[in-house]
Steps between C-alpha positions, in 0.01 A plus 500: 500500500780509757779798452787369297752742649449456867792380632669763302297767690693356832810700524736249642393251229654751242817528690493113541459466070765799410716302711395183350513649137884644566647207684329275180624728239865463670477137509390435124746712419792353644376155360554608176859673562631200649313269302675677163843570738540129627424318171705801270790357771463123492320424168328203663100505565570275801671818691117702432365209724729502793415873547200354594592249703745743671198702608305193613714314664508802821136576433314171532822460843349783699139489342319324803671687787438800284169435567484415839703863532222683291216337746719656788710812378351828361475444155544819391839478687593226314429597175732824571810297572436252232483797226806646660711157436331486138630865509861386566506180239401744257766767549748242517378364151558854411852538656623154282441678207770763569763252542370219264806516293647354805234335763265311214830408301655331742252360681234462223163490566532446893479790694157597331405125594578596858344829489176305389504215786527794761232665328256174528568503884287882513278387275406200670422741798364753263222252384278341805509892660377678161188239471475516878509883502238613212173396674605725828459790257124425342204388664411109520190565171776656317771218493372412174492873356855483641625240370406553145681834534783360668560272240427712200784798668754186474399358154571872380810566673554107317434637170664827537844326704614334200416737273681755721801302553528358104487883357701651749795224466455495142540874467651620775731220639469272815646777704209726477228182512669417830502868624069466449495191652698688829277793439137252516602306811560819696157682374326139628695563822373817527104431411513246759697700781169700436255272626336509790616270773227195531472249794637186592253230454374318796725196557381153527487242745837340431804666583743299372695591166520151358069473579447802358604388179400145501098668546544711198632176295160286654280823440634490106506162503162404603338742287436376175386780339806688594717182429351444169568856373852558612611153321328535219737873462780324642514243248380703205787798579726142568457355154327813245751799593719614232566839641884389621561384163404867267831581498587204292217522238564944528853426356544156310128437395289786417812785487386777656749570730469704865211675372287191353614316830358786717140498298521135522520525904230759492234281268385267810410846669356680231221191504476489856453877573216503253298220635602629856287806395199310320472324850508802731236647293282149448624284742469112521208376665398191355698171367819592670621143516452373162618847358837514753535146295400573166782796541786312651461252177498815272804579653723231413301469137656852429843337633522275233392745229766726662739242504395416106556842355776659333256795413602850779132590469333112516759468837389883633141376459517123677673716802243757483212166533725318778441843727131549381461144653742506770339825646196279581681278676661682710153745616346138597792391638533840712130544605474145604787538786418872620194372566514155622835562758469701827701813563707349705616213300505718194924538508545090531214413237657786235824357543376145430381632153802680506696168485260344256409812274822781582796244447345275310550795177890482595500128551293483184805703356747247578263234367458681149886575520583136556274375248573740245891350545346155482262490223561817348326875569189414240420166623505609851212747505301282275550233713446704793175620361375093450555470869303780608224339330548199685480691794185640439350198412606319847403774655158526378457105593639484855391872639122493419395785784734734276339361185167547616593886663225734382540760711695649835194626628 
């Protein structure tokens, strides 16, 4: 049986997941303070979904030359300045809660909008060079070993974030949560200041800018398998996310307040991080299409029960399910591009699934924000959860090479 903890045994692969961990932890966090800040200012669960869409908006803008600057810049130098702007949004977040008597009174919910859309710009760098950087640090018969890891460091910086940012708010007040969120994002600097400098890929043929990109659209988009797996998470995060809207069932449905909504944000994880660990220790070999389905349809089933319940511990446990099957998705999801992309087309590949995966969770906010206003919070995620079915369902019809998927070997 192959070593579980391999990858961990590679030095610059722990540096690369404490970073990941702290810069995760600071993220979830600040979700939930300006999730519970914004809506505690405007009352209105449409404002929770044009966070998102403040982030997206710059994200998915730079995403493909993003990429095309991972595949040619040193990634690790990338990564470093994106970090530092995350490191300035987050101070500033900080610094508008010294004056909010004034700043947030007068100008509402604004400048943390603002603060947010600047924000999305680094993190649409941040994205393509993170994916892009990770398999520099492990051998090629480790990606999968990696990758497991990888993701179950971020489901548990996801589980402890909101948790984290929740008790601390709750308790303490949103000056000290900020002050930890300031405090993460400079530890993640530093873990990644401490890597080892890794090469440039080789380039390719084209030298163009414009080129560049359009190959890493025709490489995505002539590969079905990778095509089939990024929509099918695209349109399930699109339609079965109810993350943007916790706030709203925290305070008016289930009452339980900064604390309840910072469990709630944590539940996803706690799922995830569990089956992230069954699978580094007994990983997927067989199936892996019909399974990556069969999960994606559990998904938006525990949607609707989520969306159904008026129960804190029937809600806590459909979130905990949506991560146990989510978790699955995204391994597949991850293996199937690490493996199938070349180095050097890793940065404009990632930041395709950045487009369709990354943004669509903020766009996704907007969508459950705007439909929430529409038809009412309840009958938004149930109906959101319907249409994740659907998508399943299509998806199983019109991709059969991801249907029929048994293994990557």
């Amino acid at each position: 049986m192959s070593n579980p903890y391999a990858a961990l045994q590679i030095s610059d692969f722990r540096r690369f997941v404490s970073a990941r961990l702290c810069i995760t932890l600071a993220i979830q966090m600040q979700a939930v303070i300006v999730g519970w800040q914004v809506y505690e200012i405007t009352h209105d669960p449409l404002s929770l979904g044009l966070i998102g869409l403040a982030e997206a908006i710059p994200a998915i803008g730079v995403s493909l030359y993003a990429g095309h600057v991972a595949d040619i810049v040193e990634r690790k130098k990338i990564i470093l300045w994106t970090v530092a702007a995350l490191l300035v949004c987050s101070t500033s977040l900080l610094c508008f809660t010294f004056g909010v008597g004034e700043l947030l009174s007068r100008f509402g919910a604004l400048p943390i909008y603002s603060v947010i859309f600047i924000s999305g710009f680094a993190r649409g760098f941040l994205s393509p060079a993170n994916f892009s950087f990770m398999p520099q640090l492990v051998p090629r018969e480790l990606y999968g070993n990696a990758i497991t890891w990888n993701s179950t460091i971020w489901e548990a910086g996801a589980v402890a974030g909101p948790m984290f940012g929740g008790l601390i708010y709750g308790f303490f007040g949103i000056q000290a949560a900020y002050s930890i969120d300031v405090l993460l994002t400079l530890a993640a600097f530093g873990f990644y200041f401490s890597i080892e400098r890794k090469p440039i890929p080789p380039a390719t043929e084209a030298d163009d800018v414009v080129e560049k990109i359009k190959s890493g659209l025709r490489f995505v988009f002539s590969n079905e398998m990778i095509l089939a797996a990024i929509s099918l998470d695209l349109f399930a995060v699109l339609f079965g996310g109810a993350v943007a809207l916790l706030p709203v069932f925290a305070k008016d449905i289930l009452s339980v307040g900064e604390v309840g909504l910072g469990f709630l944000r944590a539940a996803p994880s706690i799922g995830a991080i569990g089956m992230a660990l069954y699978i580094t220790h007994h990983p997927i070999r067989k199936r892996m299409g019909r399974i990556l389905l069969w999960c994606v349809a559990g998904f938006g089933l525990t949607m609707i029960g989520f969306g159904l319940s008026t129960n804190f511990w029937l809600s806590m446990a459909m979130l905990v399910l949506s991560g146990v099957f989510d978790c699955v998705s995204v391994i597949v999801r991850s293996s199937l591009i690490h493996l199938l992309t070349p180095e050097n087309m890793k940065g404009r590949v990632s930041a395709v699934n950045s487009i369709f995966i990354g943004s669509s969770n903020e766009i996704g906010a907007f969508e459950s924000g705007a439909a929430a206003k529409l038809m009412g919070v309840v009958t938004s995620v149930v109906f959101g959860g319907f249409m994740t079915l659907v998508v399943v369902g299509v998806t199983a019809t019109r991709a059969k090479r991801l249907r029929r998927l048994h293994s990557l070997e």
